[in-house]
N, C-alpha and C positions, 0 to 999 in steps of 0.2 A: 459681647454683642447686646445690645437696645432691643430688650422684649417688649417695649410699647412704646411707640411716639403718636404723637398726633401730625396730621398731613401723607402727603405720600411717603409710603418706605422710602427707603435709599435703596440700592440695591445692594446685596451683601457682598465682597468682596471673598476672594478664594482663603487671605491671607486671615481673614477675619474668624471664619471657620475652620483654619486651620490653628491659631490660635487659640478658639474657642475647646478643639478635641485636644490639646496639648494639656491648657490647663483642668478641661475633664478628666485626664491621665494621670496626672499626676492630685487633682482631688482625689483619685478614686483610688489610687496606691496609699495615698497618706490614712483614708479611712480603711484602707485592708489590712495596714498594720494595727488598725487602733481593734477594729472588728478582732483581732485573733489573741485579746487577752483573756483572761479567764471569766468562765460564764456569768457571773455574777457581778461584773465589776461595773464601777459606772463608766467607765471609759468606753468599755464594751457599748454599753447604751446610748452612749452619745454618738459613736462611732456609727450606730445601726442608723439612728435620727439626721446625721447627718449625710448621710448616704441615700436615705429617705427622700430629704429635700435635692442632694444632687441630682435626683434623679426627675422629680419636680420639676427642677431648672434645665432637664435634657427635654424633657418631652416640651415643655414651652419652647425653649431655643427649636429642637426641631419642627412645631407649628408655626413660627416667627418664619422659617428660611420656607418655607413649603409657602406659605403666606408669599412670600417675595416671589416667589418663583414660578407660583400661578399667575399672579400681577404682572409679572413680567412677558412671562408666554402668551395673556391674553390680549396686551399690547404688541407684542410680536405679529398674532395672527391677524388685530385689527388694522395692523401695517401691512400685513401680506395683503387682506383683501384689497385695502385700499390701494394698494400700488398694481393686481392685477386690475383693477376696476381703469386704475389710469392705462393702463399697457393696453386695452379693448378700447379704451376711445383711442386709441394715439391710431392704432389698429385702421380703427373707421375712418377718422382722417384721411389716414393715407392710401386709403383704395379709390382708384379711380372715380370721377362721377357717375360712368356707365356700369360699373359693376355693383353698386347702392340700388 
């Protein structure tokens, strides 16, 4: 998934995020092997750093989708108003002229 574009987001798709925690799974197995070599080792250390940054790249990824997802619901709502707003005239319309 695209942690930064310029213009309007896309909207994130289910398949995209399901992709995204798929290959977080298995980053995160590959460096829990590397994590559990002995304390000293530089594997050990790269292992830590890289897990460091995976995690860097979760918390961005999930401000990216919460990002999308605000955007989206705020367009949602500004569609609810606006379609109640038409629903009250259509409303007014159609009442009689004596009951206005």
């Amino acid at each position: 998934m695209s942690t930064s574009s310029p213009g309007p987001a896309k909207p994130i798709t289910p398949e995209q995020v399901e992709d995204w925690i798929a290959t977080a799974r298995r980053k995160r197995l590959e460096l829990h092997l590397l994590a559990t070599e002995p304390w000293n080792s530089t594997r050990r250390h790269d292992a830590f750093m890289h897990m460091s940054e995976l995690l860097k790249e979760a918390i961005e990824e999930v401000r990216v989708i919460s990002a999308s997802l605000r955007e989206g619901s705020e367009e949602l709502r500004a569609k609810a108003s606006r379609l109640r707003e038409y629903s009250e005239c259509l409303q007014d319309d159609s009442q009689p002229r004596e009951e206005r």
